[in-house]
Steps between C-alpha positions, in 0.01 A plus 500: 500500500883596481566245217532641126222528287643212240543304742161536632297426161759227428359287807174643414517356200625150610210461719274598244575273263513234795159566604360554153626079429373448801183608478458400147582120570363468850177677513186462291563915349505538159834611331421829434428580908772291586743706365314830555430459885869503569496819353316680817680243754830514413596749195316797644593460859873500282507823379327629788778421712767575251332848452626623830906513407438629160254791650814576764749481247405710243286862454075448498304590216187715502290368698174545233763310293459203793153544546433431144739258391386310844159531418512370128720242598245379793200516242710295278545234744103503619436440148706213449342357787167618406540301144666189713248500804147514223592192358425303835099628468489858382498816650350296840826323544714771594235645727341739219172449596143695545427587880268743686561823527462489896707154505761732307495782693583338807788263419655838334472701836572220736779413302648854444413575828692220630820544277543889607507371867726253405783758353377755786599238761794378343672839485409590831685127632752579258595875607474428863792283414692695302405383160433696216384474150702459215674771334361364183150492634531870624637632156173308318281666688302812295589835584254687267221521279606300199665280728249397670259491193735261343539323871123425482526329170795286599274384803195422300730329240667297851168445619364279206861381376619362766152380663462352207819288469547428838177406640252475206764290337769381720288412775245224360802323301689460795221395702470284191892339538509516852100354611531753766340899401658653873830352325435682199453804658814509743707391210393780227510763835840445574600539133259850483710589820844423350391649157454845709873461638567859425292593783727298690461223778221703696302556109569131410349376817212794516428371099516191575219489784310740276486260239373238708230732586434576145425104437245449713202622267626282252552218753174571661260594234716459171476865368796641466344875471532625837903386519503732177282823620645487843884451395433804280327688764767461808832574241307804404435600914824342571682670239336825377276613801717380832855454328716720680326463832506135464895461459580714822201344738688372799832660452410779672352300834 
């Protein structure tokens, strides 16, 4: 992560536009996903990683000014791949379908339950050996009432943008390219990870095994719902509720 920022979106963009041709001539996806996939594998994972020099090298913004220009900006993209994903069988396609209320209910808990252990376990592992969380991560965190009103919206806005790009959409269209849906899902997780580089390595792994977690409703019962209620639900634990005691768990044992 020490290269410039230019530099980073310049290769970002190279590979883009390789795996957009790519895609486009040697896979059955239409143009319109061939070009927009790339987008949440490569272009994202871009700025995420070139994020980290700029955020060192210059002074922050408000953070209500990042919640809400993050959270507009990941709506945006859940849109466009919301509009992209229907056209492959409606709503159903991108895991937008009707389910029971118990069937609901217990994806979202299991699933929440299981992706606050995961960041509870990681930060123990991680302070026992020395490691701690980003600066940037520690400034983002809410400190007070608005902030953490306008936290909560960011993380609903999170939880159905980016459930809905990368596993309603991303997921079934490379399972499409690739004949293979585990593929699909390690591919689009390691992107989620790297698009979270401003956590650092510990975040980008920790996102990146969340959002294989996050797939498996979709992979296992193709709703995408419960990836969306229980994303929402641990960044608003993780982020409003625990924050502060999550960043310094293990550095004191």
């Amino acid at each position: 992560m020490g290269e410039s920022p230019g530099r980073i979106l310049m290769v970002g963009g190279i590979v883009y536009s390789a795996l957009a041709v790519l895609l486009a001539v040697g896979t059955p996806l239409a143009v319109a996903d061939a070009a927009f996939l790339p987008v949440l594998l490569v272009l994202l994972p871009a700025v995420g990683v070139a994020q980290v020099p700029l955020a060192s090298a210059q002074e922050l913004p408000p953070k209500r000014l990042v919640y809400a220009a993050s959270g507009v900006s990941t709506l945006f993209l859940g849109a466009v791949a919301l509009g992209l994903g229907v056209r492959h069988g409606g709503p159903e396609a991108v895991g937008l379908r009707a389910t029971s209320i118990v069937a609901l209910a217990a994806w979202t808990v299991g699933l929440t339950a299981l992706g606050l252990l995961l960041i509870i376990l990681s930060r123990l592992l991680a302070g026992r050996s020395g490691i701690r969380e980003s600066a940037l991560l520690r400034y983002l965190l809410p400190e007070n009432g608005r902030e953490r009103g306008a936290f909560v919206l960011l993380a609903a806005s999170a939880g159905f943008g980016e459930e809905v790009a990368f596993r309603g959409y991303a997921v079934p269209l490379l399972a499409h390219a690739t004949s293979s849906l585990w593929a699909a899902i390690a591919i689009s997780s390691v992107a989620f990870g790297i698009v979270h580089a401003y956590q650092g390595m510990l975040g980008v792994v920790r996102s990146g095994v969340l959002a294989a977690l996050l797939a498996l409703p979709m992979a296992l019962a193709g709703n995408l719902w419960p990836a969306i209620l229980a994303h929402a639900a641990v960044d608003i634990i993780a982020g409003v509720l625990l924050g502060r005691w999550l960043v310094g768990l293990g550095e004191r044992v």
